[in-house]
mmCIF file of the N, C-alpha and C atoms, coordinates in Angstrom:
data_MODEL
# 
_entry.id   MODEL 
# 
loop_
_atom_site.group_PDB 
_atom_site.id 
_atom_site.type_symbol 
_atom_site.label_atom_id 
_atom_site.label_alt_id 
_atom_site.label_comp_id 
_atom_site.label_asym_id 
_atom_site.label_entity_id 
_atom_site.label_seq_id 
_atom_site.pdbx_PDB_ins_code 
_atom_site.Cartn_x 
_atom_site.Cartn_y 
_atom_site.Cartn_z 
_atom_site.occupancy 
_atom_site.B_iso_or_equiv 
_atom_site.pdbx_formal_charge 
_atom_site.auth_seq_id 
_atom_site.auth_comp_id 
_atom_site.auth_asym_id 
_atom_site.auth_atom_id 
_atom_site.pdbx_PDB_model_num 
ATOM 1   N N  . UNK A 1 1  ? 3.898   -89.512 -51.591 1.00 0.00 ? 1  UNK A N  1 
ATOM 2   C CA . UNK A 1 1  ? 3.139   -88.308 -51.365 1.00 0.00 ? 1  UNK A CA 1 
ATOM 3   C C  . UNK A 1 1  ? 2.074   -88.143 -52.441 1.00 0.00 ? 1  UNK A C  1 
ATOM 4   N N  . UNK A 1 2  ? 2.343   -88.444 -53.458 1.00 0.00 ? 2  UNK A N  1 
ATOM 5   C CA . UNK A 1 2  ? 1.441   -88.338 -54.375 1.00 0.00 ? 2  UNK A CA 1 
ATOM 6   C C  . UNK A 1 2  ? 0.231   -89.193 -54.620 1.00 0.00 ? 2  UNK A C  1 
ATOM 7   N N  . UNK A 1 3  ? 0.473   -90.587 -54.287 1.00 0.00 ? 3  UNK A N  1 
ATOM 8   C CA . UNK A 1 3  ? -0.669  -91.144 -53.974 1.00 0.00 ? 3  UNK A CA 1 
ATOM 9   C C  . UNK A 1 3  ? -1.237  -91.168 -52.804 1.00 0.00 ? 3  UNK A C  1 
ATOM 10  N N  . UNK A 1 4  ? -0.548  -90.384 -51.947 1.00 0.00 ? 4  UNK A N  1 
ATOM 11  C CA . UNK A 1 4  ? -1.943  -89.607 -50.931 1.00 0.00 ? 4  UNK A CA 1 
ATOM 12  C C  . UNK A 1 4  ? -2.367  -88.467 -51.080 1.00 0.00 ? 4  UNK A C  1 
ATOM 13  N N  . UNK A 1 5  ? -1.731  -87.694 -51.847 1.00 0.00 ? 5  UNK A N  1 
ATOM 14  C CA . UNK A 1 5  ? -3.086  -86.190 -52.442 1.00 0.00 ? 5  UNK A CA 1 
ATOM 15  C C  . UNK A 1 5  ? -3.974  -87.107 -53.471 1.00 0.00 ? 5  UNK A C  1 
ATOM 16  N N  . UNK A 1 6  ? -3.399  -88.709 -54.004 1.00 0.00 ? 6  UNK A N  1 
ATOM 17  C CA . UNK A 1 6  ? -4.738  -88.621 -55.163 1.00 0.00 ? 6  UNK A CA 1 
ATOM 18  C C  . UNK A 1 6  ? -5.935  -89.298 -54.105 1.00 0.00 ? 6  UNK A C  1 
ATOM 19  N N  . UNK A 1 7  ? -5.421  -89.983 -52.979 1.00 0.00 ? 7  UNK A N  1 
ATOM 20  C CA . UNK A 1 7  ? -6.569  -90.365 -52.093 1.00 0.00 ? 7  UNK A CA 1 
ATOM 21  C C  . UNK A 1 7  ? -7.075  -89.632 -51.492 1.00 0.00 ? 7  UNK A C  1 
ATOM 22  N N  . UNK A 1 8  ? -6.429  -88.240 -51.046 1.00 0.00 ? 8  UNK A N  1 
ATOM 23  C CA . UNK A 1 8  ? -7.311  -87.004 -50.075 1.00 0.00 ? 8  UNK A CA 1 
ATOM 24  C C  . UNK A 1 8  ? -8.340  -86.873 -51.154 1.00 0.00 ? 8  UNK A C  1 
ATOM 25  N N  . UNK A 1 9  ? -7.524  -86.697 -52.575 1.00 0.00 ? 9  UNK A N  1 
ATOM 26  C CA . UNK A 1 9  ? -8.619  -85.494 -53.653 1.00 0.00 ? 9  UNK A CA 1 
ATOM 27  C C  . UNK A 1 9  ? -9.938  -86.358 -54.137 1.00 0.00 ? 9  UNK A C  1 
ATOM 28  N N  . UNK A 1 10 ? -9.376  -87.842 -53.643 1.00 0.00 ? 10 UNK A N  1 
ATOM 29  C CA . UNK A 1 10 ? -10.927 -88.671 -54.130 1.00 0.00 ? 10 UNK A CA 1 
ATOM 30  C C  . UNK A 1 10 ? -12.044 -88.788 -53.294 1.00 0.00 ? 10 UNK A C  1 
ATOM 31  N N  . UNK A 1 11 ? -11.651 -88.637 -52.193 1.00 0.00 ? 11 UNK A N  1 
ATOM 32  C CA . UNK A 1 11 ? -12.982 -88.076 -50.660 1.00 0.00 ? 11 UNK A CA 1 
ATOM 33  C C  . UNK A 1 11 ? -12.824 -86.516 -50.773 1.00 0.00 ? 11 UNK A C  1 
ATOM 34  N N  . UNK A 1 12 ? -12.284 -85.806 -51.466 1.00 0.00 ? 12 UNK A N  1 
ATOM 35  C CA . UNK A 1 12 ? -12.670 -84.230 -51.038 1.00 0.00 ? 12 UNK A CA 1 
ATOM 36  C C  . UNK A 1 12 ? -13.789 -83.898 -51.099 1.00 0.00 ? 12 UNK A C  1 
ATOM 37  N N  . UNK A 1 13 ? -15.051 -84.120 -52.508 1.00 0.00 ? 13 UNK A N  1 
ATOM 38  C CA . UNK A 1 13 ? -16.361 -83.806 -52.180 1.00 0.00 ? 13 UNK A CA 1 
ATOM 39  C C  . UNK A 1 13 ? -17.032 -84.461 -50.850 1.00 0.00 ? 13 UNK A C  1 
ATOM 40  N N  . UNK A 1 14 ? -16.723 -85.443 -49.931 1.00 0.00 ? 14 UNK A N  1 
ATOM 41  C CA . UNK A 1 14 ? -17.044 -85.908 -49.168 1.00 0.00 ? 14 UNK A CA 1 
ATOM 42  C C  . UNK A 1 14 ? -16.805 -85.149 -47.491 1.00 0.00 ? 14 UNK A C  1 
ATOM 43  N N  . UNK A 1 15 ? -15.675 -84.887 -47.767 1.00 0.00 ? 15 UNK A N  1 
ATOM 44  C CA . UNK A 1 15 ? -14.880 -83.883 -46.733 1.00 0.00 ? 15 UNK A CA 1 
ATOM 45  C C  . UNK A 1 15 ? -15.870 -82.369 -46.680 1.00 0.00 ? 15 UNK A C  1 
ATOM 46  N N  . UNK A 1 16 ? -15.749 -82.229 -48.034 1.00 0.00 ? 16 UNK A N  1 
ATOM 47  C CA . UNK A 1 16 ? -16.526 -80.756 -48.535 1.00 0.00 ? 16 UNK A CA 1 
ATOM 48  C C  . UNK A 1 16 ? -17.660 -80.556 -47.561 1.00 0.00 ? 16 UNK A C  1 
ATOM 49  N N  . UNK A 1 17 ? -18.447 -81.859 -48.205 1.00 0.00 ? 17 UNK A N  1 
ATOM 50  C CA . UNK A 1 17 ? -19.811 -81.695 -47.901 1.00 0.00 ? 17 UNK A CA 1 
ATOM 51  C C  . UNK A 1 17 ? -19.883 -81.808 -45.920 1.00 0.00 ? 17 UNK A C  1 
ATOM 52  N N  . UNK A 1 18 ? -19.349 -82.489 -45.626 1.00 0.00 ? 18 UNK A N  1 
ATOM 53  C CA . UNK A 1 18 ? -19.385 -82.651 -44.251 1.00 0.00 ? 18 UNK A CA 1 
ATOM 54  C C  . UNK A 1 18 ? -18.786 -81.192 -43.581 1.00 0.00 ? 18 UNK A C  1 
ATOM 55  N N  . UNK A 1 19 ? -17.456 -81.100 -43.891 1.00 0.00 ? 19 UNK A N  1 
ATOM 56  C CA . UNK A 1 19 ? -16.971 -79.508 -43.305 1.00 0.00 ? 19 UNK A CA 1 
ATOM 57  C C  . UNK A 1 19 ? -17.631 -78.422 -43.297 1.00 0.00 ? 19 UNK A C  1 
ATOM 58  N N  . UNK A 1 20 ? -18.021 -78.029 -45.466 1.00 0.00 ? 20 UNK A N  1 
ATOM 59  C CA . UNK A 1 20 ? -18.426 -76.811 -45.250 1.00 0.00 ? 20 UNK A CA 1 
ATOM 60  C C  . UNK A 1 20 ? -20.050 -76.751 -45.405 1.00 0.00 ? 20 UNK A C  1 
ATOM 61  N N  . UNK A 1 21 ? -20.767 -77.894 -46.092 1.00 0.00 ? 21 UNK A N  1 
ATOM 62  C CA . UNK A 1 21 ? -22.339 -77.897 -46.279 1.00 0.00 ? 21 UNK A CA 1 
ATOM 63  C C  . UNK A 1 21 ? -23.140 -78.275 -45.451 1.00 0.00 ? 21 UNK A C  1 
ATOM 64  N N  . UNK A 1 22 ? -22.677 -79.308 -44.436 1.00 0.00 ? 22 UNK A N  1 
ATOM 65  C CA . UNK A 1 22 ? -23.180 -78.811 -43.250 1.00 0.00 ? 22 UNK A CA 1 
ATOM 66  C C  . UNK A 1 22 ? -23.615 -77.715 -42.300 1.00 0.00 ? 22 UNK A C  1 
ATOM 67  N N  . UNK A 1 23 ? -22.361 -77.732 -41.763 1.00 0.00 ? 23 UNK A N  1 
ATOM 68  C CA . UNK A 1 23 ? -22.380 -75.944 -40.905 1.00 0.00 ? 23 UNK A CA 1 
ATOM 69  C C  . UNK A 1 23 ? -23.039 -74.865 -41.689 1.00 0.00 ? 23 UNK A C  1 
ATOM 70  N N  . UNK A 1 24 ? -23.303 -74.640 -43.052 1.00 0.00 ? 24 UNK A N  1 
ATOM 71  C CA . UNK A 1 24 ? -23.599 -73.707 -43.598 1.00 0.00 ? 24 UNK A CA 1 
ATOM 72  C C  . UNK A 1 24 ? -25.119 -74.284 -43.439 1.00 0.00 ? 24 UNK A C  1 
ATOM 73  N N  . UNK A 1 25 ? -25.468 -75.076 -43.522 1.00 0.00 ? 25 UNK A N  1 
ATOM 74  C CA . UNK A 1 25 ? -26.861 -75.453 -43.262 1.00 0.00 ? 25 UNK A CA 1 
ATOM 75  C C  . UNK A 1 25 ? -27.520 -75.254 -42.168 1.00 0.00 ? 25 UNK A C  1 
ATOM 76  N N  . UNK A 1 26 ? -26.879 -75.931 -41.229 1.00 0.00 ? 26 UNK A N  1 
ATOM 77  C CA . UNK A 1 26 ? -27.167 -75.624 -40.007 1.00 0.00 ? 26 UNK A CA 1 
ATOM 78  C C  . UNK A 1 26 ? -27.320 -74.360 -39.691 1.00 0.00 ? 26 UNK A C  1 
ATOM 79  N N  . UNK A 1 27 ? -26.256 -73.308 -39.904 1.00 0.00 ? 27 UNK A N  1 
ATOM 80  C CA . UNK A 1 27 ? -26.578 -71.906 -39.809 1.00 0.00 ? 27 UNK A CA 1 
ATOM 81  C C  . UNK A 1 27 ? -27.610 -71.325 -40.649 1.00 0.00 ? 27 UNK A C  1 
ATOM 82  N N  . UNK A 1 28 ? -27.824 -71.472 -41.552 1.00 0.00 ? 28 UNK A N  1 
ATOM 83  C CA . UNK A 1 28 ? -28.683 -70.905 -42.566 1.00 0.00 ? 28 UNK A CA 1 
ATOM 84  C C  . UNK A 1 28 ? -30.325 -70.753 -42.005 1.00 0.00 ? 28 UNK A C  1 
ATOM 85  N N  . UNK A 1 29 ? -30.554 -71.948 -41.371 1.00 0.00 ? 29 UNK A N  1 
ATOM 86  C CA . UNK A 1 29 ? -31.720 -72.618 -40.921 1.00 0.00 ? 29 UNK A CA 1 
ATOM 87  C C  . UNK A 1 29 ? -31.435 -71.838 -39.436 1.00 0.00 ? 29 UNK A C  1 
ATOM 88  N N  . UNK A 1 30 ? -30.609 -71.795 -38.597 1.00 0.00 ? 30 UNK A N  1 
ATOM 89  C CA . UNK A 1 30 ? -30.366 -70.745 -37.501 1.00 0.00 ? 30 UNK A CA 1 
ATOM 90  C C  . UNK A 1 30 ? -30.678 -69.654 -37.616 1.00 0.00 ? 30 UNK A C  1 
ATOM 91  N N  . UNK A 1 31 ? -30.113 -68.621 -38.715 1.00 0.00 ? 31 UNK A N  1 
ATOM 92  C CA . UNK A 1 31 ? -30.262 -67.177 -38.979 1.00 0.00 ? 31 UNK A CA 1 
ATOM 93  C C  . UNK A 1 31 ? -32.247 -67.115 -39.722 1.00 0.00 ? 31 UNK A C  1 
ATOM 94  N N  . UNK A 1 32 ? -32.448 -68.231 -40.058 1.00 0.00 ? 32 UNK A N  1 
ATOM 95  C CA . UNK A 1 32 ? -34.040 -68.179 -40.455 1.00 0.00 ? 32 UNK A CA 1 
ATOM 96  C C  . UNK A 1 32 ? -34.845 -68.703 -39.747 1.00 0.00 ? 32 UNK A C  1 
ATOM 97  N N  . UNK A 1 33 ? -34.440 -68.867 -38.625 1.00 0.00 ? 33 UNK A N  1 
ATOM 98  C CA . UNK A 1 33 ? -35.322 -69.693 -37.826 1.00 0.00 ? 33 UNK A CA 1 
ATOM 99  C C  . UNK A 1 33 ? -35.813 -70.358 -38.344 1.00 0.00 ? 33 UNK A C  1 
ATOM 100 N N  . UNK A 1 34 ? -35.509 -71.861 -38.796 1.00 0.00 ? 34 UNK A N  1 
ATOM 101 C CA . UNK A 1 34 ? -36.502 -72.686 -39.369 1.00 0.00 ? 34 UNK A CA 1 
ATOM 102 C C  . UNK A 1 34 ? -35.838 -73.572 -38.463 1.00 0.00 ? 34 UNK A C  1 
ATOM 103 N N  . UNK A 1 35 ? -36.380 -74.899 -37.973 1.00 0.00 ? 35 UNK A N  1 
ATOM 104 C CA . UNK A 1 35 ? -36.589 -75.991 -37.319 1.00 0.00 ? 35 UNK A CA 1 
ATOM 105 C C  . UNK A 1 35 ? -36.015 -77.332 -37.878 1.00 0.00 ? 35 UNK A C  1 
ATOM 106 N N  . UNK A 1 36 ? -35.447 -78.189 -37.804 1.00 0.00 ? 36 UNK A N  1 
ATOM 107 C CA . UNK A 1 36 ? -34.949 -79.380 -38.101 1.00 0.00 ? 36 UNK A CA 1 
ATOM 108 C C  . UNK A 1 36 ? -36.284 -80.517 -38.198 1.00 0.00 ? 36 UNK A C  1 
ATOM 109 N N  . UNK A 1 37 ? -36.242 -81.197 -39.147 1.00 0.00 ? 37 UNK A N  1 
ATOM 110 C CA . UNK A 1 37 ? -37.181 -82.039 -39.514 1.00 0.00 ? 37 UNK A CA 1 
ATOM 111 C C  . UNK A 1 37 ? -37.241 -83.220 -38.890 1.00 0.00 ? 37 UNK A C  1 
ATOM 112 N N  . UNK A 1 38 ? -37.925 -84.106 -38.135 1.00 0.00 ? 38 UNK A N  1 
ATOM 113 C CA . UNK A 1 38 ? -37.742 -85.649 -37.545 1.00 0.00 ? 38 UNK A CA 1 
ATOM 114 C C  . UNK A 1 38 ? -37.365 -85.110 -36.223 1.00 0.00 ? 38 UNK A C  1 
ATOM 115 N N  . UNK A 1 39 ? -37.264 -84.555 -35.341 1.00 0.00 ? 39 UNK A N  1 
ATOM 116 C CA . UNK A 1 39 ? -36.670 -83.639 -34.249 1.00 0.00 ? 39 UNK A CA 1 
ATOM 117 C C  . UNK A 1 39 ? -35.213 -84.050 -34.363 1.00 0.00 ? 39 UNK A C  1 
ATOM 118 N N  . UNK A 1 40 ? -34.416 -83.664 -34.893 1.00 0.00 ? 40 UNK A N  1 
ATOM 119 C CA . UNK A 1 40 ? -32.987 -84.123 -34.970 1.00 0.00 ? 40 UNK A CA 1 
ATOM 120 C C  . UNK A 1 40 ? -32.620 -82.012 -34.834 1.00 0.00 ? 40 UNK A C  1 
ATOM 121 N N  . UNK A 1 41 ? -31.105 -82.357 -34.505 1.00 0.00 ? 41 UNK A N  1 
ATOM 122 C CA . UNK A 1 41 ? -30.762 -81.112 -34.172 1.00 0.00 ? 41 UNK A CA 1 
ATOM 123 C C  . UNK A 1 41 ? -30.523 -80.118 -35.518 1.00 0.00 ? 41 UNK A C  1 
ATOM 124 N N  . UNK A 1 42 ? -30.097 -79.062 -35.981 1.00 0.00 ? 42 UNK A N  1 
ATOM 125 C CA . UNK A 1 42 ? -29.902 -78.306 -36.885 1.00 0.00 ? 42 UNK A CA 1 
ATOM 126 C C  . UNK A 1 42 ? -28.412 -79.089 -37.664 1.00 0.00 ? 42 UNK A C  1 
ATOM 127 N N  . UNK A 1 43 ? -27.700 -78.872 -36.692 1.00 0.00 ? 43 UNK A N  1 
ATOM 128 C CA . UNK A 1 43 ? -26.609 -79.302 -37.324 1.00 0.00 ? 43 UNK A CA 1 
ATOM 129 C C  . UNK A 1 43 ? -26.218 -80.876 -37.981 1.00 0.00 ? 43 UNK A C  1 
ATOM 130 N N  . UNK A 1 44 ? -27.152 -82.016 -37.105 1.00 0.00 ? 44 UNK A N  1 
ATOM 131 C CA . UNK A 1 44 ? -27.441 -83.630 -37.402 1.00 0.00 ? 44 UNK A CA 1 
ATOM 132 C C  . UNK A 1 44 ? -28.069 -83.410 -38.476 1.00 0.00 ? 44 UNK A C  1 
ATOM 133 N N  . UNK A 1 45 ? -29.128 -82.188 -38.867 1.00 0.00 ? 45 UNK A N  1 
ATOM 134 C CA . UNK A 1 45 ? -30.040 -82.375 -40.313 1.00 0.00 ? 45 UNK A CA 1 
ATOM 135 C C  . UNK A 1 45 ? -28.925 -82.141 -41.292 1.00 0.00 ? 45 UNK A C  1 
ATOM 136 N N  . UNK A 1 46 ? -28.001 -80.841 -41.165 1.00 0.00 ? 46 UNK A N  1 
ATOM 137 C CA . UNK A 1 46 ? -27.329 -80.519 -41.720 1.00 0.00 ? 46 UNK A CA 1 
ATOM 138 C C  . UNK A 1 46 ? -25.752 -81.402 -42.233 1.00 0.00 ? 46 UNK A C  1 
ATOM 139 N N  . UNK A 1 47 ? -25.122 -82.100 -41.353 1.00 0.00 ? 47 UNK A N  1 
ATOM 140 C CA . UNK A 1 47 ? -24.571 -83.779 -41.545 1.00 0.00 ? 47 UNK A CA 1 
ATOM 141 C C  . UNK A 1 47 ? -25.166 -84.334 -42.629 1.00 0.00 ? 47 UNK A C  1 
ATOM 142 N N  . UNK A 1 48 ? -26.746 -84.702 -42.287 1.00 0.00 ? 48 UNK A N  1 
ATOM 143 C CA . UNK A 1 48 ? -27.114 -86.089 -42.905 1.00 0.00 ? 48 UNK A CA 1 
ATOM 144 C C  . UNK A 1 48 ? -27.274 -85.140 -44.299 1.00 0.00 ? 48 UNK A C  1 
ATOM 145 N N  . UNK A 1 49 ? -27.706 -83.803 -44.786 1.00 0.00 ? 49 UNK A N  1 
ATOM 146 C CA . UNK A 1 49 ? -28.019 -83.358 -46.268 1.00 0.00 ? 49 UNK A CA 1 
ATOM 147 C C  . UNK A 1 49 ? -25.954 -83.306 -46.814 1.00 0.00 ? 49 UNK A C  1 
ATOM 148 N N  . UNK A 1 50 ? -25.477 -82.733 -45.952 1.00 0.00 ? 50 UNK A N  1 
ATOM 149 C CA . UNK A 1 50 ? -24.292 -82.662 -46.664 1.00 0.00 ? 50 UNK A CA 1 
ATOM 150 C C  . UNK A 1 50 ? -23.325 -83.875 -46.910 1.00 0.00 ? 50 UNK A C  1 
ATOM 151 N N  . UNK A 1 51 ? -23.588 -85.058 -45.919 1.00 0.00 ? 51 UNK A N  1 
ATOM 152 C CA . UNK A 1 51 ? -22.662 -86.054 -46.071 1.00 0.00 ? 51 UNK A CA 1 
ATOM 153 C C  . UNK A 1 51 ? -23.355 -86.959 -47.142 1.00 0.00 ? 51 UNK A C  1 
ATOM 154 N N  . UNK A 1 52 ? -24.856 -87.184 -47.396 1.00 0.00 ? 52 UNK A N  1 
ATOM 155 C CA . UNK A 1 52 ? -25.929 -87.730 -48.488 1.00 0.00 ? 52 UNK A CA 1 
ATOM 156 C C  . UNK A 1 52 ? -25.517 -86.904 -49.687 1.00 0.00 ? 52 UNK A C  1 
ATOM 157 N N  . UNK A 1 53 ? -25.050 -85.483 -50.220 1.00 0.00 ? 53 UNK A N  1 
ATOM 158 C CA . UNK A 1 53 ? -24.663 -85.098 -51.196 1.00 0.00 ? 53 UNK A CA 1 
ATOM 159 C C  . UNK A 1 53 ? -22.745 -85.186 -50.995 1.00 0.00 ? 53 UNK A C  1 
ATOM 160 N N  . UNK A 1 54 ? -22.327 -85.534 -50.370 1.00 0.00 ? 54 UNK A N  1 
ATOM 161 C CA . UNK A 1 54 ? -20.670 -85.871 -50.625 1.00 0.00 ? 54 UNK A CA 1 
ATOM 162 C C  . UNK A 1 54 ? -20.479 -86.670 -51.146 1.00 0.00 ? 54 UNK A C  1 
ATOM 163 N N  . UNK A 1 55 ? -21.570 -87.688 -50.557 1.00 0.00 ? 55 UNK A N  1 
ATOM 164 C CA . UNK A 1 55 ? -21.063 -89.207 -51.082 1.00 0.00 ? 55 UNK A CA 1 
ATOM 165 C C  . UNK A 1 55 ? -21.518 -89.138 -52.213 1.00 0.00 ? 55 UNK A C  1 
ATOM 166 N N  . UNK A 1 56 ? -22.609 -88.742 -52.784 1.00 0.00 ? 56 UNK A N  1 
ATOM 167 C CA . UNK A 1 56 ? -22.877 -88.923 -53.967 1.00 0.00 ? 56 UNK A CA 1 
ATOM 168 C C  . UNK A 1 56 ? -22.041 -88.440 -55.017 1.00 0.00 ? 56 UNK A C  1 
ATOM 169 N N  . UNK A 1 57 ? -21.497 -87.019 -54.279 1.00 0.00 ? 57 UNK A N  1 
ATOM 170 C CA . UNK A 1 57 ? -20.552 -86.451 -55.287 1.00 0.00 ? 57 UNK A CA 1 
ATOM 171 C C  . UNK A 1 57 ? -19.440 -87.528 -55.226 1.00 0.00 ? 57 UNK A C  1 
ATOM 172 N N  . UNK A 1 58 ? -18.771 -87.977 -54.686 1.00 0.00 ? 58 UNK A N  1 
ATOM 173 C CA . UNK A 1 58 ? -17.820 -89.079 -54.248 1.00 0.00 ? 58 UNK A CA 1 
ATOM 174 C C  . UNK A 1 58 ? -17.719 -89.732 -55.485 1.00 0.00 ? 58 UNK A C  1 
ATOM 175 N N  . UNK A 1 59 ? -18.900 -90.526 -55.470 1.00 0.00 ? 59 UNK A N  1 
ATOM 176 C CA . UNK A 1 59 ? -19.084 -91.439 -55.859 1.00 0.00 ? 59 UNK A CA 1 
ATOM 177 C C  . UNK A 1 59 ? -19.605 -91.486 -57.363 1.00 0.00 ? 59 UNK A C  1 
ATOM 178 N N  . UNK A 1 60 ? -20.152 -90.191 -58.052 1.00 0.00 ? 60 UNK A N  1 
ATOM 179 C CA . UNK A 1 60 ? -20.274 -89.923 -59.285 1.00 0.00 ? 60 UNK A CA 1 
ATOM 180 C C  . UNK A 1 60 ? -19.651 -89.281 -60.000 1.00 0.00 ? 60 UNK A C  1 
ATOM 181 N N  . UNK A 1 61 ? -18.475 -88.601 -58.824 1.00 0.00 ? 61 UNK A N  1 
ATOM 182 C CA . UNK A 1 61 ? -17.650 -87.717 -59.944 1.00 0.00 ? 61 UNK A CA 1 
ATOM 183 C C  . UNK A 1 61 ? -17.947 -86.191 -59.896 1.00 0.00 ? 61 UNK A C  1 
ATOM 184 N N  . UNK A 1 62 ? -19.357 -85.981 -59.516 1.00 0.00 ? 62 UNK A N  1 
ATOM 185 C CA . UNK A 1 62 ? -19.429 -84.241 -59.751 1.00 0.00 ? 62 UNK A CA 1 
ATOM 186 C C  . UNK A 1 62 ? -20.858 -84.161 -58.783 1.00 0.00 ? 62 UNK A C  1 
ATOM 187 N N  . UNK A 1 63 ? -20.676 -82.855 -58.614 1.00 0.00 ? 63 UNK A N  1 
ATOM 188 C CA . UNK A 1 63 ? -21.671 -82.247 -57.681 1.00 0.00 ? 63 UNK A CA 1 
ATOM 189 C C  . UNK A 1 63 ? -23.253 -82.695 -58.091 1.00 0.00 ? 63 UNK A C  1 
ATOM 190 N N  . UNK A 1 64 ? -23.196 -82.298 -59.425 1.00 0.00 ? 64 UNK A N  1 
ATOM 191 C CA . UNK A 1 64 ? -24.623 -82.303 -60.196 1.00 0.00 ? 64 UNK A CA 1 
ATOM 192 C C  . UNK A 1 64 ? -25.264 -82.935 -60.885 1.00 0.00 ? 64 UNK A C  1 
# 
């Protein structure tokens, strides 16, 4: 059990970013009417910014 919370907790910024920085994007850009860039949908823009900052967090250790 324990070396699968340390494998959940090593994709969690990854999880993060896909679950909650997405959708929050996507909505954000909904409630402001602003438009998705490349014609991709609100929520596909919102994927590719949050899963491009998961992995990075992933992969460096920290958000910032």
């Amino acid at each position: 059990m324990e070396v699968a919370l340390k494998k959940l907790f090593t994709v969690m910024p990854l999880i993060f970013g896909i679950g909650f920085i997405a959708p929050l994007i996507a909505q954000t850009m909904a409630a402001w009417h602003w438009e998705a860039p490349l014609g991709l949908t609100r929520i596909a823009f919102g994927l590719t910014i949050g899963a491009a900052w998961g992995l990075y967090a992933t992969l460096r250790g920290r958000w910032v």
